[in-house]
C-alpha positions in Angstrom: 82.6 -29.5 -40.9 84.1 -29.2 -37.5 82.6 -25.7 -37.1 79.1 -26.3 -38.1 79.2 -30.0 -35.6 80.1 -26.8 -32.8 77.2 -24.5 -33.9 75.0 -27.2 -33.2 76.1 -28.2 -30.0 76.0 -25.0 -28.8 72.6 -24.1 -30.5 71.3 -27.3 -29.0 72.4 -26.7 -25.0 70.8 -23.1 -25.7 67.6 -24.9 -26.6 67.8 -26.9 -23.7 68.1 -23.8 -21.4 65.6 -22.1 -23.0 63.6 -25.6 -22.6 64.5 -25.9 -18.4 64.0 -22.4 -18.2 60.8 -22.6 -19.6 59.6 -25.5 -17.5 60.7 -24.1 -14.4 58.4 -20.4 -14.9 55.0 -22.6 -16.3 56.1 -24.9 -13.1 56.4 -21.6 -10.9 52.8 -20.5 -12.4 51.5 -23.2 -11.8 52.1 -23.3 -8.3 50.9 -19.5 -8.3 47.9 -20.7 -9.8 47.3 -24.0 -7.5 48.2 -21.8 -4.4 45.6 -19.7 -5.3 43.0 -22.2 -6.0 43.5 -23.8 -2.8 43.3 -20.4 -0.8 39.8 -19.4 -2.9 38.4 -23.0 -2.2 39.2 -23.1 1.3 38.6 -19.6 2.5 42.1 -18.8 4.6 44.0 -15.6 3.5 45.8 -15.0 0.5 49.8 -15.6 1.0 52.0 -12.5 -0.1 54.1 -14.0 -3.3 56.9 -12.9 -4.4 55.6 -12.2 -8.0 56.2 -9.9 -10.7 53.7 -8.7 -13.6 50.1 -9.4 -13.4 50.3 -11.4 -9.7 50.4 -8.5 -7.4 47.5 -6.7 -9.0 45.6 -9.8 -9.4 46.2 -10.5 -5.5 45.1 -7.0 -4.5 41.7 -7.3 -6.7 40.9 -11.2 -5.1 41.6 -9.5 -1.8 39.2 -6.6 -1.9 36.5 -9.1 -3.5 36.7 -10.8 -0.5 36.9 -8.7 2.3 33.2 -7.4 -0.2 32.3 -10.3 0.1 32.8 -10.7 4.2 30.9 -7.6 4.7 27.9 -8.6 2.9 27.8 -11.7 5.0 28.1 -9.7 8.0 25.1 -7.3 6.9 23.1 -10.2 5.9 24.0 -12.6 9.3 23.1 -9.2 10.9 19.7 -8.1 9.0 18.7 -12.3 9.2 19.3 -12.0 13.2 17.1 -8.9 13.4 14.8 -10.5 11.0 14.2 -13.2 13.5 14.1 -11.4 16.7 11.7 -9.0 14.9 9.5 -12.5 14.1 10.0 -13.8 17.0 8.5 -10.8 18.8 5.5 -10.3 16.9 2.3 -11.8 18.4 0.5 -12.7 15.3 2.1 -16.1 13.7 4.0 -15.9 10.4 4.5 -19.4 7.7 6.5 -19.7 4.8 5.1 -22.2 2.5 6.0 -23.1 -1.2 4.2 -24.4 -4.2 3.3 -28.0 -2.4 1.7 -26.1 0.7 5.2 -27.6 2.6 6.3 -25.8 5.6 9.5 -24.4 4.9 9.4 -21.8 8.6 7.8 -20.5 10.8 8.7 -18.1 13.2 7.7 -18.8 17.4 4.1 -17.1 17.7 3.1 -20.1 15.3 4.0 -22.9 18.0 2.2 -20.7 20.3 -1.3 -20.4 18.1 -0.8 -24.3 16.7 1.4 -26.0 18.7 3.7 -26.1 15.9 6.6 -27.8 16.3 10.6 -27.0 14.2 12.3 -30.5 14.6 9.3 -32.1 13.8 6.8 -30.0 11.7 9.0 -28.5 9.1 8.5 -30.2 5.5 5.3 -31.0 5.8 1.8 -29.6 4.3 0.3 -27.3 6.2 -3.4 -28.7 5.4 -2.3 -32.2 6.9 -1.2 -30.6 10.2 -4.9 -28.1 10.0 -7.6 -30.3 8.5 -10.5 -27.9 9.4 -12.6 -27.9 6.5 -13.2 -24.3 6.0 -9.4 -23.9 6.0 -8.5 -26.7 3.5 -11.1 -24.6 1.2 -9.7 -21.7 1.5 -6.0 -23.2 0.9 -7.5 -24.4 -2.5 -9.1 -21.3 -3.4 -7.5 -18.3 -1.3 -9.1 -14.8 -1.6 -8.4 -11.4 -0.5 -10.5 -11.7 2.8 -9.3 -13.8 5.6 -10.9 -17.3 7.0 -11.8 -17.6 10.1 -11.6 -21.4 12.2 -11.6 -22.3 15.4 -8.2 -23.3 17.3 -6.5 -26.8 17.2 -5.3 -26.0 20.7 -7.0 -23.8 22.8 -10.8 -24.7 23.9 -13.1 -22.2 22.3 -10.4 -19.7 20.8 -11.0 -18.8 17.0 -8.1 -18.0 14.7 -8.2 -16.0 11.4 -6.1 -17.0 8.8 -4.9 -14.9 5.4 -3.0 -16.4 2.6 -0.3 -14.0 0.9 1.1 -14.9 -2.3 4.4 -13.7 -3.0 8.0 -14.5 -4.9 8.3 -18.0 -6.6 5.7 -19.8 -5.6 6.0 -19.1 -2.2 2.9 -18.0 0.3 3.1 -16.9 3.6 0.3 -17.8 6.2 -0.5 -14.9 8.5 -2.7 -16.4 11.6 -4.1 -14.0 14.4 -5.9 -15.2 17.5 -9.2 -13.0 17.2 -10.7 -15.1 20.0 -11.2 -11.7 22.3 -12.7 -9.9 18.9 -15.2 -12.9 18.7 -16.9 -12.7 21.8 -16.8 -9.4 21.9 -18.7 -9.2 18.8 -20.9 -12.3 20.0 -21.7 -10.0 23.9 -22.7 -6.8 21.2 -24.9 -9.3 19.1 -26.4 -11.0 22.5 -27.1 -7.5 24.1 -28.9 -6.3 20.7 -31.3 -9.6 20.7 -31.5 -9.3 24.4 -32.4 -5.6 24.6 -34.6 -5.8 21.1 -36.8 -8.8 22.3 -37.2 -7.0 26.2 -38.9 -3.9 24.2 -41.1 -6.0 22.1 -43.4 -6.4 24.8 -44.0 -2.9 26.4 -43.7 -0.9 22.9 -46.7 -3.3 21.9 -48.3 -2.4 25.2 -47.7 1.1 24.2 -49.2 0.7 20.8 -52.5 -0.8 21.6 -52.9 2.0 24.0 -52.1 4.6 21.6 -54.5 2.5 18.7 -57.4 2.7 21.2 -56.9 6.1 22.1 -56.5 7.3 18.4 -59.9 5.1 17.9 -61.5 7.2 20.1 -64.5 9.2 19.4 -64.4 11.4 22.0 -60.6 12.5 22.7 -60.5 15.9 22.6 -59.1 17.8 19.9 -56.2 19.1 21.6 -55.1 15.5 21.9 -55.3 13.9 18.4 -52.1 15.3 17.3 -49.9 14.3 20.0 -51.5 10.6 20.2 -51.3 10.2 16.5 -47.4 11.2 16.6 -46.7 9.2 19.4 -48.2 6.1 17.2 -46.3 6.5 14.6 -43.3 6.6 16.5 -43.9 3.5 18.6 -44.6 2.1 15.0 -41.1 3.5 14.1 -39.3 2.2 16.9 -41.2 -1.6 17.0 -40.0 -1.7 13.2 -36.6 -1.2 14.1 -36.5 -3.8 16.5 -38.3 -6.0 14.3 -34.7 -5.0 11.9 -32.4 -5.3 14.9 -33.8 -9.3 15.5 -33.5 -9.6 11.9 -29.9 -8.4 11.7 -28.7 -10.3 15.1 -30.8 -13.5 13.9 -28.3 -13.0 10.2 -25.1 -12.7 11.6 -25.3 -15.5 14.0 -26.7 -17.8 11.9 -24.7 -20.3 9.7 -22.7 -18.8 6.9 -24.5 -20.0 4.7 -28.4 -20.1 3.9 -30.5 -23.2 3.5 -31.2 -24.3 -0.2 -35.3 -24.1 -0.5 -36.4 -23.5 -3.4 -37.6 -19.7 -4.1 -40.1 -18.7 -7.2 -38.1 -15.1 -7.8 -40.4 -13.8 -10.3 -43.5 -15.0 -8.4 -41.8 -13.2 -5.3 -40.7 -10.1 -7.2 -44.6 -9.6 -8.3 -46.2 -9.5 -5.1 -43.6 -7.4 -3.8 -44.0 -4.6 -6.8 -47.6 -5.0 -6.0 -47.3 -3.6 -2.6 -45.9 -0.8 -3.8 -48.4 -0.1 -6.5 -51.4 1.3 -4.8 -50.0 4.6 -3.3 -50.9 7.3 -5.9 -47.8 9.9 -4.4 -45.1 6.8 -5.2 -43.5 6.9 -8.7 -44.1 4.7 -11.3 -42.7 0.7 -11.0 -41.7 -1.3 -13.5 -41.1 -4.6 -13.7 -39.0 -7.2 -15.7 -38.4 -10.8 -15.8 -36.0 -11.8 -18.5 -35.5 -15.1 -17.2 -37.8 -17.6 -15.3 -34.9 -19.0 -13.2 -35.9 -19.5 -9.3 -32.6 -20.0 -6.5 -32.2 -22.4 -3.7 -32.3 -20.6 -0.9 -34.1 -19.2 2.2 -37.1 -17.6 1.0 -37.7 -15.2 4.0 -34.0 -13.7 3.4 -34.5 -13.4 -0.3 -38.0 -11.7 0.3 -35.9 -9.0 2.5 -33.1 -8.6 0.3 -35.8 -7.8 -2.7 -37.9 -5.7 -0.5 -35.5 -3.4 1.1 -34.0 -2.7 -1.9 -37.0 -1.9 -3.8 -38.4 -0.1 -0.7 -35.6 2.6 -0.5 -35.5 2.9 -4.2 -39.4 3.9 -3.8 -38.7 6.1 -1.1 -35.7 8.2 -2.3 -37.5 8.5 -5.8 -40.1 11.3 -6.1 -43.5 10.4 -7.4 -42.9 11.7 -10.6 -40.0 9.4 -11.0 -39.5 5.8 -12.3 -38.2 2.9 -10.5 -37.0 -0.4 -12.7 -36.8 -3.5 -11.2 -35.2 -7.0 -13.4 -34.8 -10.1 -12.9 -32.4 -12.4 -15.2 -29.9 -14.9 -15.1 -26.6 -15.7 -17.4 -23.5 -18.2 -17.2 -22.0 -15.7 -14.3 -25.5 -16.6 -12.1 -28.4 -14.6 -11.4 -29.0 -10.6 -11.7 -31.4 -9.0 -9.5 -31.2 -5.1 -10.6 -33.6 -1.8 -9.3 -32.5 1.2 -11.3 -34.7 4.6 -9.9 -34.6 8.3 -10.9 -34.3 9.8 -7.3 -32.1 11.6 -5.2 -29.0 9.5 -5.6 -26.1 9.1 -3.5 -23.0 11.0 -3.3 -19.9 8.6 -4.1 -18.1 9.1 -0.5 -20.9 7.7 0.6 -21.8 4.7 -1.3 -19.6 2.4 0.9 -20.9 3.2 4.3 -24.6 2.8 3.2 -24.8 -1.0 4.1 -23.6 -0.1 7.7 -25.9 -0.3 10.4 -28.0 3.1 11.0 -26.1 4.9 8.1 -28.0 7.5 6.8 -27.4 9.1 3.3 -29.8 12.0 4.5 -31.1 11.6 8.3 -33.9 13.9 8.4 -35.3 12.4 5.0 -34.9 9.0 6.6 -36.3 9.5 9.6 -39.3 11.4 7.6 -39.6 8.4 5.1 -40.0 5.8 7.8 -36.4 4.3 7.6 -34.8 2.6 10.3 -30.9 2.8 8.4 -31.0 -1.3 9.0 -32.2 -2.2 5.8 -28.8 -2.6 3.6 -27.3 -3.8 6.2 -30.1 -7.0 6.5 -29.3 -6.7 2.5 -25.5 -7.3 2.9 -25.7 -9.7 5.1 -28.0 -12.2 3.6 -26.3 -11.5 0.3 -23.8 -13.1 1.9 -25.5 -16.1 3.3 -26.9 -16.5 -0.8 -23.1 -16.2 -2.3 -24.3 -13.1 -3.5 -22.5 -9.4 -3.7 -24.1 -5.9 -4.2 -22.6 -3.3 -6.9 -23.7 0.5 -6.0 -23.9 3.0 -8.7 -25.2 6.8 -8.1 -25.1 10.2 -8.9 -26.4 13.0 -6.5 -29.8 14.2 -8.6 -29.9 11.6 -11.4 -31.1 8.1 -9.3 -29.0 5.1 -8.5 -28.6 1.3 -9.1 -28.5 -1.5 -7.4 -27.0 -4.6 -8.9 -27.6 -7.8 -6.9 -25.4 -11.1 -8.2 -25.7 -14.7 -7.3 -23.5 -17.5 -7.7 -24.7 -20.0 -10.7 -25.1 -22.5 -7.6 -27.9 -21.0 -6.2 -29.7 -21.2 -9.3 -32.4 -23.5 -11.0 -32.7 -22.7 -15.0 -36.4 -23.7 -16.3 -36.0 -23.0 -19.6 -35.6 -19.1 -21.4 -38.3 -17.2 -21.0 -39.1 -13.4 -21.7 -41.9 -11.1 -19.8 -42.2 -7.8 -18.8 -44.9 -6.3 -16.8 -45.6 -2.8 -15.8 
């Protein structure tokens, strides 16, 4: 009895060793463990304990994390402060917008260009600090090409602005001064009017002269040659001045054309009848799938139609076929001329609406053209909302695909006609 009373005793202050023993190691870890949050949480250096087991590998892994972890804050600190400076050096202005068109940066060209200013401007939408309508449009609907507007703060200075889309929902504003560009491009456009309206008047003195002398009965024969060429190149040269006024007068006029309202089929038939009575020019034919008219400038839409149709007639041999149509879906109007000729080799398809480009010079120049035509084409395409799609193939003829916005279109019921 005595015995087992002494067992228990003893068994029990074992237990209660084993128990304080316990307590003070979990107590010990604990502090390991509350040390080590603390030094994680507030950054300073990890103490050297005096562990054993799984602390002094555990210390050595947390270290080398962080000093990881203070070199990729020193590369990034040190790419962000060239990524500034870089910024800040570059002349053209650079915004960082997000989903709400809110200013979330912008580097120091931008307070340059729009007075922007950081303690004041950040936070708030872009199209509230520029309100110019042709920017707030383009903000809605961005495209590829740029917009160009004039400058909040500079007296006649222009600005173009592009809108690039990138990461989450995020868009940066890329804004150049283009004032210098502008009036260069407006002295080039003055000089052409300038120069093209001075000539009018002598090359039409020069043409009379010529008409009377080729009317005359008795210049000698020796002479008839030379007067007749040198008519038909004062001819020449007054219709490329009547192109150059044509061109100047489209690309300073309003971007946009006025909204008369234009008869397309009526206009399309007169114009195929010009170029019907020539037996040497191929064969046309007409189609008018749709009796749909536009809004628009009717002298514009007359030269669009007619120098498209006229190099189609030109470049196709007599033999040949050029098809002309007219019709109109739910994507707007189609104006199409489709020829058998020469066709156009596919590095050169987009220079051909550049001023004085030939495709073949010495046919051009033989032909009558002034290399003006496509270029009067694109640009009052672009006054209609319209584009212009090239196909071709050198020997098999080319196309001409003409496309205008549903808005400059007035639907009078379906209709079908063909005429040839």
């Amino acid at each position: 009895m005595l015995g087992a009373l002494l067992l228990g005793l003893w068994v029990g202050q074992i237990a209660w060793w084993l128990f304080g023993a316990l307590a003070i190691y979990v107590a010990y870890m604990l502090r390991n463990v509350y040390m080590l949050d603390r030094v994680l949480a507030g950054g300073r250096r990890i103490p050297q304990f005096e562990t054993r087991g799984l602390w002094p590998e555990l210390v050595a892994r947390i270290d080398k994390l962080r000093a990881k972890s203070r070199n990729r804050k020193k590369r990034y600190h040190r790419l962000l402060r060239e990524v500034r400076e870089s910024t800040g050096a570059l002349s053209d202005a650079g915004i960082i917008l997000n989903a709400e068109k809110e200013i979330l940066w912008f580097n120091p060209a931008a307070t340059r260009l729009l007075g922007l200013d950081p303690a004041r401007d950040i936070g708030h939408r872009i199209d509230n600090l520029l309100r110019h309508p042709d920017f707030v449009q383009y903000l809605e609907a961005p495209t590829r090409q740029s917009v160009t507007i004039p400058s909040p703060i500079a007296d006649l200075g222009y600005l173009s602005v592009q809108l690039i889309p990138y990461g989450l929902e995020q868009r940066l504003l890329i804004i150049r001064d283009v004032t210098h560009e502008l009036k260069l491009e407006r002295t080039r456009r003055d000089f052409v009017a300038n120069a093209s309206h001075e000539l009018r008047s002598p090359l039409t003195v020069i043409s009379g002269y010529l008409d009377t002398l080729a009317d005359d009965e008795e210049l000698p024969q020796s002479w008839q040659q030379p007067i007749s060429e040198m008519l038909r190149q004062a001819n020449r040269m007054t219709q490329i001045l009547r192109d150059l006024i044509e061109l100047t007068r489209l690309e300073s006029a309003e971007s946009k054309a006025k909204h008369d309202f234009v008869d397309v089929a009526d206009m399309l038939r007169t114009i195929v009848r010009e170029f019907e009575s020539p037996k040497e020019r191929p064969a046309l034919d007409l189609e008018i799938e749709s009796d749909a008219a536009m809004l628009g400038s009717e002298s514009e839409l007359h030269s669009i139609f007619h120098n498209i149709i006229h190099n189609a007639v030109r470049f196709t041999p007599p033999a040949g076929r050029v098809e002309i149509r007219w019709d109109a879906d739910e994507g707007g109007g189609i104006f199409e001329v489709r020829d058998t000729g020469v066709g156009i080799a596919a590095d050169q398809i987009p220079r051909i609406t550049e001023r004085f480009y030939r495709v073949d010079p010495g046919r051009s120049r033989a032909t009558g053209g002034t290399g003006l035509g496509l270029a009067i084409v694109k640009h009052a395409l672009q006054r209609h909302n319209g584009t212009l799609a090239i196909q071709s193939r050198e020997g098999e003829g080319s196309t001409f695909t003409c496309r205008f916005s549903p808005g400059r279109l007035v639907l009078r019921g379906g209709s079908s006609e063909a005429v040839v």
